[in-house]
C-alpha positions as CSV (number, residue, x, y, z in Angstrom):
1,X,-18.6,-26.9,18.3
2,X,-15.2,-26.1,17.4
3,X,-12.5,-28.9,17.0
4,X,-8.9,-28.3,17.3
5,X,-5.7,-30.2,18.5
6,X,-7.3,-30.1,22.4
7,X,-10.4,-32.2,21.0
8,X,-8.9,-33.7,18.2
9,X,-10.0,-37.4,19.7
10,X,-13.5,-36.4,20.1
11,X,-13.2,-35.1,16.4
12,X,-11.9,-38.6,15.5
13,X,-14.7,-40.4,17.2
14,X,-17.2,-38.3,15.5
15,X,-15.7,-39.2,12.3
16,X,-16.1,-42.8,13.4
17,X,-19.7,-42.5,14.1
18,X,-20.4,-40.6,10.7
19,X,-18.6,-43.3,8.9
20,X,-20.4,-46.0,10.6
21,X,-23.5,-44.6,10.1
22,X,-23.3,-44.3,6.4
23,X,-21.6,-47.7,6.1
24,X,-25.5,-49.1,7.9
25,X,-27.2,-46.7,5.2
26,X,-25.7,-48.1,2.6
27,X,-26.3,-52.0,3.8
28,X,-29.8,-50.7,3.8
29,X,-29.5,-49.2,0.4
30,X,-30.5,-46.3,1.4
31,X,-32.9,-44.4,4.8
32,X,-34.9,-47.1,6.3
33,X,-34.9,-47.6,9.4
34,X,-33.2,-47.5,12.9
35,X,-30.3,-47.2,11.2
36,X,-28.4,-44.3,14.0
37,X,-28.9,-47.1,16.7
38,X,-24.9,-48.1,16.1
39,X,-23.9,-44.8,17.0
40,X,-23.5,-44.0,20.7
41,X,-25.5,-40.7,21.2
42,X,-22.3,-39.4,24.1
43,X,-19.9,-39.2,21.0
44,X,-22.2,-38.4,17.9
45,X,-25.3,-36.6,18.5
46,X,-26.2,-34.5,14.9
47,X,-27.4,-31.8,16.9
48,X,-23.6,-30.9,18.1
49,X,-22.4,-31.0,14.9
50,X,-24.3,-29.1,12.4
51,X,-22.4,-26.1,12.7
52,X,-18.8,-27.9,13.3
53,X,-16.1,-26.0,12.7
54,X,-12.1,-27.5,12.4
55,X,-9.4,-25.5,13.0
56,X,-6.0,-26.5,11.9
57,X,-2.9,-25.7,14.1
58,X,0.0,-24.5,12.4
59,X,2.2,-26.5,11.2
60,X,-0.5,-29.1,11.8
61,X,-3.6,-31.0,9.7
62,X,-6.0,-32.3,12.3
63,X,-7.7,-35.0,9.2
64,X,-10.9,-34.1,10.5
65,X,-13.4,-33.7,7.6
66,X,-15.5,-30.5,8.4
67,X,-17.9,-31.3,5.7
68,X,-18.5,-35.0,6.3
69,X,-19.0,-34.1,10.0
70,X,-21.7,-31.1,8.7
71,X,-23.0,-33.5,6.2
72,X,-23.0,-36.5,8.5
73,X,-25.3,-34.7,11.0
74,X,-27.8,-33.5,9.0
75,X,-27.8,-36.7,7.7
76,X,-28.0,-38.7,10.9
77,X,-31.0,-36.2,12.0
78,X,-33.0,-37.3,9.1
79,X,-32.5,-40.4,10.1
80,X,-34.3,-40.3,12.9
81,X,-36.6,-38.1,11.3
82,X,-37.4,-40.7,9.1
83,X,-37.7,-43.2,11.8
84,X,-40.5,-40.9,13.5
85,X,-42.6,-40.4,10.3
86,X,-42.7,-44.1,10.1
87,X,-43.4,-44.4,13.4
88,X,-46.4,-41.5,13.9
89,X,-47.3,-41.3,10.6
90,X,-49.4,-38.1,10.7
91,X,-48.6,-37.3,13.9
92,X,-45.4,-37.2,13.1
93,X,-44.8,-33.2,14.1
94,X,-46.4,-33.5,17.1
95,X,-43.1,-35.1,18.5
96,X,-40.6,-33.7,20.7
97,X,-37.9,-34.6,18.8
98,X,-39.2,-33.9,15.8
99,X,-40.4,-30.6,16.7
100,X,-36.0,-29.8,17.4
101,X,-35.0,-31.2,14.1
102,X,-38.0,-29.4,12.4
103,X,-36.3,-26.1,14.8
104,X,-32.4,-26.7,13.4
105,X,-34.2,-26.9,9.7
106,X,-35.7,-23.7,10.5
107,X,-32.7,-22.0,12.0
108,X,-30.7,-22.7,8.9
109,X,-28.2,-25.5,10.6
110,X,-28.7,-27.7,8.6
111,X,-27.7,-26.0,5.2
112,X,-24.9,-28.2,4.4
113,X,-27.1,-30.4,2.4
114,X,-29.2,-28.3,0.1
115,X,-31.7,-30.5,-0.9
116,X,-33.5,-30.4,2.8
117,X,-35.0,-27.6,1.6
118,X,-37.2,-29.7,-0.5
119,X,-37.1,-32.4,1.2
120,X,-38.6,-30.5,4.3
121,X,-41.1,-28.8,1.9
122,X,-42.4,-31.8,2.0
123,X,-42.0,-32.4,5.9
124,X,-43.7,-29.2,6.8
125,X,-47.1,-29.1,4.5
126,X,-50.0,-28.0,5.4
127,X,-50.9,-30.7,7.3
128,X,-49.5,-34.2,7.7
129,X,-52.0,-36.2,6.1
130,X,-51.1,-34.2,3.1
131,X,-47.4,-35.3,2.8
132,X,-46.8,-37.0,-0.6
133,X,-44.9,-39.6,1.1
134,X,-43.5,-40.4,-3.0
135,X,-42.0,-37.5,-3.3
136,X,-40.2,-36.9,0.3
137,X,-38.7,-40.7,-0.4
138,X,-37.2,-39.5,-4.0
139,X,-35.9,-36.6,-1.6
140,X,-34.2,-39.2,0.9
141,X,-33.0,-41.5,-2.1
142,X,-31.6,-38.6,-4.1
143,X,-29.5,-37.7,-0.8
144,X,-28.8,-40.9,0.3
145,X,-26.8,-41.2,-3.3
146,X,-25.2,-37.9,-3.0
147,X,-23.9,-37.6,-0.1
148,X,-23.5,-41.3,1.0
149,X,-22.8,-43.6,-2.2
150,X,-21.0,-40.4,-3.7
151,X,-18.5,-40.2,-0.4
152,X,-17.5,-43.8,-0.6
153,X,-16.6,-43.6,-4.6
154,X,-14.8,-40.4,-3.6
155,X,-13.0,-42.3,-0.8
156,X,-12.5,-45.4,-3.2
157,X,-11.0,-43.6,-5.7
158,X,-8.5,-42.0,-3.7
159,X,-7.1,-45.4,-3.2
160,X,-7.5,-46.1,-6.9
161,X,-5.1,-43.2,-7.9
């Protein structure tokens, strides 16, 4: 998806939904649980936006953060990710859903966040009854803090200065 001044709104809303999304994460303290039922799938999917791209008119700053809306996907995705290893346990890869996620992983998408790599390592062993479900929560936590807690100091102290 590319966002410039003709979808600058939709831009917006996504920001919205990203922002939203980590403010439930972080009443949650972290990847729990149902937490991407606030956002309204029409406006914020994750899938749409792994590969967002902003272009700025001239003359003309749109304020739409290409990086949170990058970040905020992958993040969202593992959300639900999360939600269906809970769910399935180790049947988790057997669902549909999953199995797209598990494809965007695979097709490099979601390489904004680094640490999927190992977090998905742990996703994709050799089979699910394997999974050291330890490890693959330090994974979540460790990216809940960076790119979550970390974007609302960064936000706080731009207010502070």
């Amino acid at each position: 998806m590319i966002i410039n001044l003709s979808n600058v709104d939709k831009g917006n809303k996504a920001m919205a939904s990203v922002l939203l999304l980590y403010y439930h994460l972080a009443q949650e303290k972290g990847f729990n649980h149902a937490e991407t039922v606030y956002i309204d799938p029409n406006i914020f999917d994750g899938f749409s936006y792994l590969q967002v791209t902003v272009q700025e008119e001239t003359n003309m700053s749109l304020d739409i953060d290409e990086r949170l809306l990058r970040e905020g996907a992958i993040i969202y995705l593992l959300c639900d990710l999360n939600d269906i290893i809970c769910d399935f346990e180790e049947d988790y890869l057997k669902d549909e859903y999953a199995i797209k996620i598990v494809k965007e992983y695979k097709s490099g998408n979601m390489s904004a966040i680094p640490e999927v790599t190992t977090l998905f390592a742990e996703i994709l062993c050799i089979s699910e009854k394997e999974m050291n479900y330890e490890a693959y929560s330090s994974i979540l936590s460790e990216i809940y803090r960076k790119y979550v807690v970390n974007r609302f100091n960064q936000l706080a102290n731009q207010i502070k200065t």
